[in-house]
N, C-alpha and C positions, 0 to 999 in steps of 0.2 A: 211048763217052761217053753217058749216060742222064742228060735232062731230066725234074725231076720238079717237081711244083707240088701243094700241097695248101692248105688251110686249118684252122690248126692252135690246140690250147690248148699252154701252155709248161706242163710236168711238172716241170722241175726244170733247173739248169745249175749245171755243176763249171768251176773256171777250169783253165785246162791251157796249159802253158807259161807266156811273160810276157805274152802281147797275147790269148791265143784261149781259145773256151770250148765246152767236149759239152754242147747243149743236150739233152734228153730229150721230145721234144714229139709229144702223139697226133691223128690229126684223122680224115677221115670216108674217106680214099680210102687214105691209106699205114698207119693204125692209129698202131701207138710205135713212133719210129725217133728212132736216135740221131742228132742232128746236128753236125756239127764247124762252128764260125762263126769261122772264122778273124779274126783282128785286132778282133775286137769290142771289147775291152776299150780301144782306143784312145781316150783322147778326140777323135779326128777320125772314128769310125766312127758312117757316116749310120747303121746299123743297128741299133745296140745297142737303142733307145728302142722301136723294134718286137716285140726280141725278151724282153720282162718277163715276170716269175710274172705272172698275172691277165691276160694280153694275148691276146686272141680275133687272129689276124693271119696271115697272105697269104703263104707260104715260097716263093721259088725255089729251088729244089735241083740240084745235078748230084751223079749218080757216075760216079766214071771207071771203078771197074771191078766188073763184077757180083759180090756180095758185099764190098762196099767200104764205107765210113763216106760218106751222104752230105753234099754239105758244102755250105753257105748260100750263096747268090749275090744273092738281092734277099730283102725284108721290108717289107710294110706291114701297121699297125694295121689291122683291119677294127674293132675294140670293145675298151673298155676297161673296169673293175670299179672304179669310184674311190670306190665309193661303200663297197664293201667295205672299203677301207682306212681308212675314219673310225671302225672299230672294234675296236681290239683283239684279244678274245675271237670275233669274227667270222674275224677275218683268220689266227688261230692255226687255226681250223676248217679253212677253205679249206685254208691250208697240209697240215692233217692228212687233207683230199682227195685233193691231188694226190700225196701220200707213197702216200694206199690205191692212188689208182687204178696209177699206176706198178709197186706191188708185182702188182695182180691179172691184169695185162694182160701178153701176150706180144708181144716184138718183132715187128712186121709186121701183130699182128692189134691188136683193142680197139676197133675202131670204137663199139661199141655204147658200150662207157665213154665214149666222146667224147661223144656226144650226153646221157648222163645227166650228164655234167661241164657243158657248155654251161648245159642248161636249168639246172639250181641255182647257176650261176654266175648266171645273166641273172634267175632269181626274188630271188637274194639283194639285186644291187642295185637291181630296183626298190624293195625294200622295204615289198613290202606285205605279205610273209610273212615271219613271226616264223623267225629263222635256225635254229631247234631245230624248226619244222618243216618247214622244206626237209633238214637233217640227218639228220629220220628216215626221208622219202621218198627220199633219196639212197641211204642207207646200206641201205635194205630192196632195191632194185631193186637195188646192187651184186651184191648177194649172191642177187638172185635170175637176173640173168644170168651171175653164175660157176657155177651149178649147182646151188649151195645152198638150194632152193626151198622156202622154209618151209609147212607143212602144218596147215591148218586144217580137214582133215575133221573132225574131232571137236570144231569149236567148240559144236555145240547138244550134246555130252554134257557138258560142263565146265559143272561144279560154282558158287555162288559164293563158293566157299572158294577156300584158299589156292591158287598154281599154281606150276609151276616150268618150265624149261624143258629136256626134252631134247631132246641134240645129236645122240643117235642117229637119231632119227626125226624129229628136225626139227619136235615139237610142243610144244604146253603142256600139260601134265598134273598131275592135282589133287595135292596132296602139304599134309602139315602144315607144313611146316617151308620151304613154299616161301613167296619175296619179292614174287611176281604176281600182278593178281586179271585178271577178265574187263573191267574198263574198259582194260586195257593191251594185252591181248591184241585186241579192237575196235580200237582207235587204230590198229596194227600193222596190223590187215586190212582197214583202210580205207585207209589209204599204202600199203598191196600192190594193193589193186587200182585205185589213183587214178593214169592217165597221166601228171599234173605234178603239181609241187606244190600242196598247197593248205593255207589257213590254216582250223586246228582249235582252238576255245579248250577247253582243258584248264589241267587243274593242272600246275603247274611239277615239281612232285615225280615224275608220270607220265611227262614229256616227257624229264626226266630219267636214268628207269630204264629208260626204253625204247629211249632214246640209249647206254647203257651195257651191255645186252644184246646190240643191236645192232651196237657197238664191240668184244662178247668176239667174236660171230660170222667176223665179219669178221678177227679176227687168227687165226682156227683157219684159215681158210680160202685165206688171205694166204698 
């Protein structure tokens, strides 16, 4: 029998049977591990309320046998995101986070996804950063901690003509017929190299395209 205890974000939960539920939750010591939460679905289970989508929270765990499913024993909130759910188009976001991060992450490992899920979770709801730019600072450091490390040697030879981007080398390169300029290409390499997020006013149309770039990368990678 193996006691385990982390501090976890919830990735995702399938119901299974009539009372219990596989939760999918990553955090800073176990990475993504599957969890079985027996009887949650009761309405007499102290637990359930601990374990939400958007729920920062506290797992007791055991397994009984090495390489085993482990399964929930205690749960408290440590933080909640309430503020994320007063929006919509916010909360559809998030949701489309914890889908990436789950796909990028291997069971047992992802710590690091943890920590870049936290922080854009906790900038989201203070709200003082515009959610399209914690999305593009999220979604640039996914991809640069899966491997995908975008390449900006040749930002001072670009043009400022049209750009596009390829996926072979992982840069921007001049092209007629490309959708990019160099203000997009800037925004990008200022959320690659910026630790947390931070609030950039730009045009909506930029924050945009640069959100949707960013979203093809990620599913190649995925």
């Amino acid at each position: 029998m193996k006691y385990l205890e982390d501090s976890v974000l919830i990735l995702s939960r399938i119901n299974y049977g009539e009372n219990d539920r596989i939760l999918t939750v990553i955090g800073p010591k176990l990475g993504k591990q599957k969890v079985m939460a027996k009887g949650i679905r009761r309405s007499t289970s102290k637990l359930a309320g601990n374990v939400e989508l958007l729920s920062y929270s506290k797992l007791n765990l055991v397994q009984s046998r090495e390489g085993g499913m482990v399964r929930l024993t205690g749960a408290k909130t440590i933080e909640h995101y309430p503020k994320i759910l007063e929006d919509i188009d916010t909360t559809m976001m998030v949701y489309e986070w914890l889908k990436t991060v789950d796909k990028l992450s291997l069971d047992g490992e992802g710590q690091d996804y943890f920590e870049l899920l936290r922080t854009s979770l906790s900038a989201l709801n203070e709200q003082k950063i515009s959610p399209k730019n914690v999305n593009i600072w999220l979604y640039i450091h996914l991809i640069s901690i899966s491997g995908y490390t975008l390449n900006f040697t040749n930002l001072t030879d670009l043009t400022d003509g049209a750009l596009d981007f390829d996926f072979a080398s992982h840069q921007f390169v001049p092209s007629s017929v490309g959708q990019y300029d160099q203000a997009m290409v800037k925004l990008i390499k200022y959320y690659s190299d910026a630790e947390n997020p931070k609030q950039v006013v730009c045009d909506e149309a930029l924050q945009t395209a640069s959100s949707k770039l960013l979203s093809e990368i990620i599913k190649r990678i995925a």
